[in-house]
C-alpha positions as CSV (number, residue, x, y, z in Angstrom):
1,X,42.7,14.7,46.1
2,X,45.9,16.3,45.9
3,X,47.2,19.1,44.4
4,X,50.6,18.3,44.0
5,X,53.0,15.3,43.7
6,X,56.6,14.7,44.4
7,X,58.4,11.8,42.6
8,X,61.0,10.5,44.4
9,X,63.0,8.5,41.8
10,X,64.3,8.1,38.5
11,X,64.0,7.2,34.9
12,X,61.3,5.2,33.2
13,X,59.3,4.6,37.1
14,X,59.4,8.4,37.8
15,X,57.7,9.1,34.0
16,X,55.2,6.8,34.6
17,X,54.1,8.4,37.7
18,X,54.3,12.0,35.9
19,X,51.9,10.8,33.3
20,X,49.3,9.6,35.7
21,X,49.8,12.8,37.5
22,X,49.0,14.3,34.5
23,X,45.8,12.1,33.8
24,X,44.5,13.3,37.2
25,X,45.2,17.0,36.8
26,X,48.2,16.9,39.9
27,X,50.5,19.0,39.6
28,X,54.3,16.8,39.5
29,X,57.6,17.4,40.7
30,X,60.6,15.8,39.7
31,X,63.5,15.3,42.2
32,X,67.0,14.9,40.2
33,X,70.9,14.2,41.2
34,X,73.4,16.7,39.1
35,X,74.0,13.5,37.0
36,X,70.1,13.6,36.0
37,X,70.1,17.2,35.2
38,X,69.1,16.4,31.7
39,X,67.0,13.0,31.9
40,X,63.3,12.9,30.8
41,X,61.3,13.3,34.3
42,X,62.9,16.3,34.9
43,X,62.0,17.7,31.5
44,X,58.9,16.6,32.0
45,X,57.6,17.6,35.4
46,X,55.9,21.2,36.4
47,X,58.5,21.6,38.8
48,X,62.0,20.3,39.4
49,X,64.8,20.3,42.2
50,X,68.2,19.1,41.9
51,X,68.4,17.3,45.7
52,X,72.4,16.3,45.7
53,X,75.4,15.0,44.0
54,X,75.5,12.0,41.7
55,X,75.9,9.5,44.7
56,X,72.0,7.7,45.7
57,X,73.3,8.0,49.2
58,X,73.4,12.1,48.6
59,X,70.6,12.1,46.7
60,X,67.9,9.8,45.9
61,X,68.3,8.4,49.1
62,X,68.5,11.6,51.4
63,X,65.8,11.9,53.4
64,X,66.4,15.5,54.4
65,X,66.8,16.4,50.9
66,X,63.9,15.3,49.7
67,X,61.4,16.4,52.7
68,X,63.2,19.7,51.9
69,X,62.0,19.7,48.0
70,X,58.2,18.8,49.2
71,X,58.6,21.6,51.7
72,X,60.1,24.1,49.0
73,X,57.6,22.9,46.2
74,X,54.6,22.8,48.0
75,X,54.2,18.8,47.5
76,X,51.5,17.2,49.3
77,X,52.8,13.7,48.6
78,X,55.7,11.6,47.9
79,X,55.0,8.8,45.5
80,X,58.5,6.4,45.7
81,X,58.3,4.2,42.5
82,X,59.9,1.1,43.0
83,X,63.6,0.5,44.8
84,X,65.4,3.3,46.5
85,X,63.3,4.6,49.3
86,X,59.9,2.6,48.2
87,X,59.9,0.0,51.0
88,X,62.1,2.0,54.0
89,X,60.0,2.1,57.4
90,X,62.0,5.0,58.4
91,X,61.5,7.1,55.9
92,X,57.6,6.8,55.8
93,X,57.8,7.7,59.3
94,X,59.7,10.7,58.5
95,X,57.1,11.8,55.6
96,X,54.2,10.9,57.6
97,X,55.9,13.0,61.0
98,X,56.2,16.5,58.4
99,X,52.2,16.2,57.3
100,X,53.6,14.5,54.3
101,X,51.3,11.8,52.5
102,X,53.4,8.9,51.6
103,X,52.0,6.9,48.6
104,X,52.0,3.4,49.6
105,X,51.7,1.2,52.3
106,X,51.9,2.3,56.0
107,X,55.6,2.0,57.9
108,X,54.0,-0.5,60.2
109,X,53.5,-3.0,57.2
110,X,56.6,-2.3,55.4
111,X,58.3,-3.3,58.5
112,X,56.1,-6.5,59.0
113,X,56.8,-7.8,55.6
114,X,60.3,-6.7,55.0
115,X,61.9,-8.8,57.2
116,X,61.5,-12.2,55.5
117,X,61.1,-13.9,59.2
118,X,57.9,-11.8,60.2
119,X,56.9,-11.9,56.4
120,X,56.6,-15.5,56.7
121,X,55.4,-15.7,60.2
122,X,52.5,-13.1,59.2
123,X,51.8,-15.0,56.0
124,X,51.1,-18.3,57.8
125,X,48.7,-16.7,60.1
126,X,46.8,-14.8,57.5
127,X,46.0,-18.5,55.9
128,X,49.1,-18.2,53.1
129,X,50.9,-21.5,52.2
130,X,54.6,-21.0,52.9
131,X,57.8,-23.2,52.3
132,X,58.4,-25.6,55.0
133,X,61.7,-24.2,57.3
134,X,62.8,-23.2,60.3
135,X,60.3,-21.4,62.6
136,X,63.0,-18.3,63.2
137,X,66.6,-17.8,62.7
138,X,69.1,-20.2,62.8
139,X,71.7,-19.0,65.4
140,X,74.4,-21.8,64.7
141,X,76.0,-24.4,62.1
142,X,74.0,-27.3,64.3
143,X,70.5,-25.7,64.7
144,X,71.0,-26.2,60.6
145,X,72.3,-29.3,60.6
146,X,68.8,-30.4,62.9
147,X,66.5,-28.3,60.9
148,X,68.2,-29.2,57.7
149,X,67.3,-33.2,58.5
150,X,64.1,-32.7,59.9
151,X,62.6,-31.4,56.8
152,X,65.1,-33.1,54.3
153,X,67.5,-31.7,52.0
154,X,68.0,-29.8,49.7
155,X,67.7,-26.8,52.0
156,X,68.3,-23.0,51.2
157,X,69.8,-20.6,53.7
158,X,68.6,-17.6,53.5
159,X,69.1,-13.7,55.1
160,X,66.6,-12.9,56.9
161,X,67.2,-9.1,55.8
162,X,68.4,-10.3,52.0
163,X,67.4,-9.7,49.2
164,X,68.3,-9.8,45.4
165,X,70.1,-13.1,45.7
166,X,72.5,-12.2,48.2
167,X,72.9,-14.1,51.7
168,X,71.4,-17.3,49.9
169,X,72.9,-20.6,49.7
170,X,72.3,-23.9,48.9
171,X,73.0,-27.3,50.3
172,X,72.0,-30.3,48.9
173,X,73.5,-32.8,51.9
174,X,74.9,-32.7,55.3
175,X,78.3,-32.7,53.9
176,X,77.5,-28.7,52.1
177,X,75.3,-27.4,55.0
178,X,77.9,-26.2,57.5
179,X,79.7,-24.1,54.5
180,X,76.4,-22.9,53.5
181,X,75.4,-21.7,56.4
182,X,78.8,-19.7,56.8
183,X,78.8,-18.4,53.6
184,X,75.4,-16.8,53.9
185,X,76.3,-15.2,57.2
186,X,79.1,-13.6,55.7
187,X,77.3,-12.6,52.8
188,X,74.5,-11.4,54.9
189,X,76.6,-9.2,57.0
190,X,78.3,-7.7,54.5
191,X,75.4,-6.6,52.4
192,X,73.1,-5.8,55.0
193,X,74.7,-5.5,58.2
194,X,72.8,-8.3,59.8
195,X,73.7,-11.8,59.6
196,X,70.5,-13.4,60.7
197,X,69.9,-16.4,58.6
198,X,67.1,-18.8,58.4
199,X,66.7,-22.2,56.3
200,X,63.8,-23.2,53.8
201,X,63.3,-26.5,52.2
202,X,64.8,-25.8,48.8
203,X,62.2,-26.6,45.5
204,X,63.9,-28.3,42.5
205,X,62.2,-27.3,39.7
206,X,59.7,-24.3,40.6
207,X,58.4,-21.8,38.8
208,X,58.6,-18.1,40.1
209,X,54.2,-16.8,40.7
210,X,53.8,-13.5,42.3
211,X,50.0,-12.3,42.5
212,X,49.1,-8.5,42.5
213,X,47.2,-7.4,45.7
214,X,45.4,-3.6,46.4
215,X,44.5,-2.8,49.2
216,X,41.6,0.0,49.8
217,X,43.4,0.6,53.6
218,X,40.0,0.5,54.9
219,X,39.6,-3.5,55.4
220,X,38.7,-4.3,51.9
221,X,41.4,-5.8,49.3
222,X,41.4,-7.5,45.5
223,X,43.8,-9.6,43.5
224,X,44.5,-9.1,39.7
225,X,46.0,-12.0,39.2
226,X,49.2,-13.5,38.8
227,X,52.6,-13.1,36.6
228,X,55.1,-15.4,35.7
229,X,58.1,-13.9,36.7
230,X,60.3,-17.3,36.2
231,X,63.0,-16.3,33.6
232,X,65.8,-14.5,35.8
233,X,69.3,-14.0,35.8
234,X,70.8,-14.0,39.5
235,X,67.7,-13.9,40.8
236,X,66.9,-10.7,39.0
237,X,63.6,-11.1,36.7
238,X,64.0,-10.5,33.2
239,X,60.8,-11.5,31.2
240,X,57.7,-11.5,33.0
241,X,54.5,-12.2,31.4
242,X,50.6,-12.1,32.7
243,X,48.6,-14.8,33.2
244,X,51.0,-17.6,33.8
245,X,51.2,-19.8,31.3
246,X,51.4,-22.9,33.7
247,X,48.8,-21.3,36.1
248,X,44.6,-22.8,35.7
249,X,41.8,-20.7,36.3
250,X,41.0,-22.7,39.6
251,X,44.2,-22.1,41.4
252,X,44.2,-18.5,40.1
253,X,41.1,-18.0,41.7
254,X,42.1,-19.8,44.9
255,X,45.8,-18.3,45.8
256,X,44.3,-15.3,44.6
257,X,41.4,-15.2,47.2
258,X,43.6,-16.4,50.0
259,X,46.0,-13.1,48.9
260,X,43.1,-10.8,48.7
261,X,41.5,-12.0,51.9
262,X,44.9,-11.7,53.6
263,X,45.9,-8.1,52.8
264,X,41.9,-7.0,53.5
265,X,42.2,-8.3,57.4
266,X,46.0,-6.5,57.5
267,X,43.8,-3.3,56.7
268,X,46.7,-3.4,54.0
269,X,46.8,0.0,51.9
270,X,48.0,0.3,48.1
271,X,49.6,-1.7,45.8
272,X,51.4,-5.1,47.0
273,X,52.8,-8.2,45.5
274,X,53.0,-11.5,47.2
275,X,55.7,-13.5,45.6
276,X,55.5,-17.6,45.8
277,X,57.4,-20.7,44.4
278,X,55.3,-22.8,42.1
279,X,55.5,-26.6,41.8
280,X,53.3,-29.2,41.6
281,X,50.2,-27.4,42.1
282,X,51.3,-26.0,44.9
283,X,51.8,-22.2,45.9
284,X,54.9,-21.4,48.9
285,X,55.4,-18.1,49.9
286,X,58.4,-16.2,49.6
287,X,57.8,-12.5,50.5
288,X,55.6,-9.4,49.8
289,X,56.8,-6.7,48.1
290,X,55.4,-3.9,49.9
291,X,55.2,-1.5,46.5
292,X,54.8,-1.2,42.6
293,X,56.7,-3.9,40.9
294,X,58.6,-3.1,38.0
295,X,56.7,-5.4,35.9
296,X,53.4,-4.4,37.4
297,X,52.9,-2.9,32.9
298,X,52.0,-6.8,32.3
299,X,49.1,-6.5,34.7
300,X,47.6,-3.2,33.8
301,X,47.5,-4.4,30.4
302,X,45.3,-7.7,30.7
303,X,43.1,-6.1,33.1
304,X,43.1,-2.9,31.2
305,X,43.5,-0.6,35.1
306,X,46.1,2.1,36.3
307,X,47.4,1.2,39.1
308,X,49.7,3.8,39.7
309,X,46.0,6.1,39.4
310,X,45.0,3.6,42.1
311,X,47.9,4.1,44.3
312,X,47.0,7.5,44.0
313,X,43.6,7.5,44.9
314,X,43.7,5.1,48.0
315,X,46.3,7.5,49.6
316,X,44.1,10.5,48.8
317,X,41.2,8.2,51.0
318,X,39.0,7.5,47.7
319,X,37.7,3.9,47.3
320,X,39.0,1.6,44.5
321,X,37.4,2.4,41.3
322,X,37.0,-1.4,40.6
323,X,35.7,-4.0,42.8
324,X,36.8,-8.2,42.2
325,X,33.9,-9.1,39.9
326,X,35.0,-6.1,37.6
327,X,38.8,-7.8,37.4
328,X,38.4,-9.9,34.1
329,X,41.5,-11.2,32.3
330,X,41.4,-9.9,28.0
331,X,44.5,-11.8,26.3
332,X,48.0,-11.9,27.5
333,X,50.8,-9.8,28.1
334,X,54.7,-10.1,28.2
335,X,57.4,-7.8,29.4
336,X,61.0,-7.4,29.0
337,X,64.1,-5.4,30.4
338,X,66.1,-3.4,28.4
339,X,69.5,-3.3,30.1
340,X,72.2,-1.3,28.7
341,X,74.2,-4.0,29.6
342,X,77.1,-6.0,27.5
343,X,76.6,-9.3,26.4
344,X,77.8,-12.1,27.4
345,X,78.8,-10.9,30.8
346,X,76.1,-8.7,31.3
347,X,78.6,-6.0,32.1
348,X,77.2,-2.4,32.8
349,X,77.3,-0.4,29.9
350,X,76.4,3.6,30.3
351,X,76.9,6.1,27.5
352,X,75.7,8.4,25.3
353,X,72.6,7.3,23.2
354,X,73.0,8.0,19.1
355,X,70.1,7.0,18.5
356,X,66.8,5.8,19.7
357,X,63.6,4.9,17.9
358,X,60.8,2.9,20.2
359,X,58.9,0.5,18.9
360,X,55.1,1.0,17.7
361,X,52.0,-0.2,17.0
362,X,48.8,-2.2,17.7
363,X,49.6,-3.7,21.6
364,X,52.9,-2.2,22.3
365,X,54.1,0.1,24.9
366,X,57.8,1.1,25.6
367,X,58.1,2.7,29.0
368,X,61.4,4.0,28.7
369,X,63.3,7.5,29.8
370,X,65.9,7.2,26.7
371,X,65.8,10.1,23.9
372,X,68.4,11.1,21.1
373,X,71.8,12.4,22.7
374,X,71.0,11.3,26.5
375,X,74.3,9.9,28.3
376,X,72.7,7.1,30.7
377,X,75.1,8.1,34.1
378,X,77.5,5.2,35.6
379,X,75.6,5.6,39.1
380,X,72.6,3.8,38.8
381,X,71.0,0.9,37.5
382,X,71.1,-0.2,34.0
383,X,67.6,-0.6,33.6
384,X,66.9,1.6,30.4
385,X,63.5,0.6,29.2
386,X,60.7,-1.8,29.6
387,X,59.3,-3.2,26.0
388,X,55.5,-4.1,27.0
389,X,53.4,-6.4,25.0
390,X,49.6,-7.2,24.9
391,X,47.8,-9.6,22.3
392,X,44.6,-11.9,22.6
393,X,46.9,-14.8,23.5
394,X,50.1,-15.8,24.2
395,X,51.2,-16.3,20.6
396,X,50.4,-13.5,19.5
397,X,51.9,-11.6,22.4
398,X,55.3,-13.6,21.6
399,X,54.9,-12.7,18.1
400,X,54.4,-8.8,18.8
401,X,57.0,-8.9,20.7
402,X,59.2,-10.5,18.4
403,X,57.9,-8.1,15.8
404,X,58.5,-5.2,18.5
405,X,61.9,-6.1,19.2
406,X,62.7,-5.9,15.8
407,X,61.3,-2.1,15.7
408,X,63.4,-1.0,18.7
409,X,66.9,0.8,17.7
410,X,68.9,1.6,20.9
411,X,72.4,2.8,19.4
412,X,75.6,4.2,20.8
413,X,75.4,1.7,24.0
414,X,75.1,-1.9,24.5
415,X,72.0,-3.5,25.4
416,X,70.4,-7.1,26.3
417,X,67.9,-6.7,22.9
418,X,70.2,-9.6,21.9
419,X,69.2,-11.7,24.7
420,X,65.9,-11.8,23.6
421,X,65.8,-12.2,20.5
422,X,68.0,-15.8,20.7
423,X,65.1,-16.2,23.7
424,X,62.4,-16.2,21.5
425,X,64.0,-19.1,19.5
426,X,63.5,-21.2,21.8
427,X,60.8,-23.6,21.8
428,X,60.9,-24.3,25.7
429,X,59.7,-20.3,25.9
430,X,57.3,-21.0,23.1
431,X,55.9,-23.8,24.7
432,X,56.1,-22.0,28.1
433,X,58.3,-25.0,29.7
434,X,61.0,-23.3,31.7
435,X,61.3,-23.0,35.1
436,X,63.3,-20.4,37.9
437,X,66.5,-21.9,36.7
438,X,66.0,-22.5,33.3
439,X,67.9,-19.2,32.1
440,X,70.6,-19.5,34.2
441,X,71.5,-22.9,32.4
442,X,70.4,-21.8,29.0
443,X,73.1,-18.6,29.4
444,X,75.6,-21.0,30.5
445,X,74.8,-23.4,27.4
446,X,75.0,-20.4,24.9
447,X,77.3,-18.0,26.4
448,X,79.7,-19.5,28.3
């Protein structure tokens, strides 16, 4: 096991992976911008070293800066949360060339699955049901127009390196496809660099399932299940809740077989997520996200594991600590994001916090980096807090949170509390009826 653990990231994800640290006896080590002097990971780790200016590019994504810091500190592993440098090939390379251990995946499999052409290639060969589209990408306007008729519109164009809604398009006829299929080139190239697109038969009315995969490295994987991760805002998730409410036992145990079985033949190590649309009975692939999710609180908490404490472990070259027939689901869990954002345009809102009082209680858990008199920095993202519920069912988790929401004071900034408080209103979220585009109209109904 290790000795010692470096955290390279921020906020809320780097705490989380402190207090596991701590669990286990490893020694932590926070890594900071001059903007994050003062945040909570830095108070709280054994060691911390400032690793650049208030720029990610000079900081939290410097490679050289933060090999430097494990070098300086002693680390003998890099855990990468989620975002910045959690799913870059490059950079695992790097850790794994200096004797580093990196906590996740190997660069070979972040590599496979992060480009959403191999992802889907891989996926079909490892028996996962994927969206009808094009076999590759689509070099020109009428390669779309003749895969876009062969499978029948509506189609989605999609960049192959994209990600968080960007490079994505739809067409719903033959008359929308060759504007489309521009657009998301020139979206794609801007954002990425790459303007590789490919085309997917676009879903009306599907629901957004991801299932939790682990991954011993060793030929041997499990599932925990699924989470509803349908309620999002530009194709960012904002309430994600575990079991799916739509979701029966049967295909639960089928999509999550055929996801277990898949990452145990890739020899897959750590924690993974394999992301589908959801209609009709049916299960499409999207992608695999090739590290902890941000909403992976929902799972821990109906399955009652670690998994950061897992992630852990399997880079160290332990075994799991459970095995499938241990997995059982207790009650249900829901989980929001805290923005400090403004209402009703959901505009960025940093500042200094006046005051701050998290919520309490039987089946509540705030993971959250905010304390009295912090100023949240402009640089990052506005992701303040994560307000985690668990009860026996649903209606009692949507009544706890409810009740939990109602606890939380965040003052001196703006925040999306708001949001979900007119959400849980609703009697389509109630009921559980929504779908991946369900928010965007009901935002456009009630906000403008």
């Amino acid at each position: 096991m290790f000795d010692k653990i470096l955290i390279a990231n921020r906020g809320e994800i780097a705490l989380r992976v402190i207090r596991a640290c701590r669990e286990m006896g490893i020694a932590s080590v926070a890594v900071h911008s001059t903007a994050d002097a003062n945040a909570m990971h830095v108070r709280m780790a054994d060691e911390a070293v400032c690793i650049g200016p208030n720029s990610s590019a000079d900081s939290y994504l410097s490679f050289p800066a933060i090999i430097a810091a494990c070098e300086v500190t002693g680390a003998q592993a890099i855990h990468p949360g989620y975002g910045f440098l959690s799913e870059n090939q490059n950079f695992v390379q790097i850790v794994e060339d200096h004797g580093i251990t990196f906590i996740g995946p190997s660069a070979e499999h972040i590599s496979q699955m992060g480009d959403k052409i191999t992802a889907k290639e891989t996926a079909e060969k490892l028996g996962i049901p994927v969206v009808p589209g094009s076999a590759g990408g689509v070099p020109t306007v009428e390669d779309a127009k003749k895969c876009a008729a062969e499978m029948g519109y509506p189609v989605i164009i999609k960049a192959t390196a994209g990600g968080g809604g960007r490079g994505m398009k739809v067409a719903l006829n033959e008359q929308e496809i060759e504007i489309a299929f521009r657009t998301a080139r020139s979206e794609a190239k801007a954002a990425f660099g790459n303007d590789e697109v490919y085309i997917e038969k676009y879903l009306q009315k599907p629901r957004h399932i991801e299932i939790q995969v682990f991954g011993d490295g060793q030929g041997g994987g499990v599932h925990l299940g699924e989470r509803d991760c349908s309620l999002q805002r530009r194709h960012q998730k904002v309430f994600e809740e575990a079991p799916g409410p739509c979701i029966t036992p049967e295909e639960r145990a089928r999509i999550g077989k055929i996801c277990a079985d898949a990452i145990a033949k890739m020899g897959y190590r750590g924690a993974g997520t394999i992301e589908f649309l959801y209609e009709n009975g049916e299960f499409y692939f999207i992608e695999m996200n090739t590290r902890l999710q941000v909403e992976h609180p929902v799972t821990e908490s109906i399955f009652g594991v670690d998994l950061v404490r897992e992630q852990i472990r399997v880079a160290a070259g332990m075994p799991l600590s459970f095995t499938q027939d241990d997995l059982v689901i207790n009650g249900h869990s829901i989980e929001v994001r805290i923005n400090a954002e403004r209402l009703p345009n959901f505009a960025p809102c940093p500042g200094k916090i006046t005051q701050y009082h998290a919520p309490g209680g039987l089946g509540v858990r705030m993971d959250s980096a905010l304390y009295q008199g912090y100023s949240i920095p402009p640089y990052y993202d506005s992701l303040i807090g994560k307000l985690i519920v668990h009860g026996r069912d649903r209606p009692e988790a949507l009544a706890r949170l409810n009740r939990a929401l109602g606890e939380l004071i965040v003052d001196g900034v703006d925040t999306t509390v708001p949001l979900f408080h007119a959400l849980l209103a609703e009697k389509d979220i109630h009921d559980g009826n929504y779908d991946i585009h369900w928010l965007e109209k009901w935002l456009k109904a009630n906000f403008g």
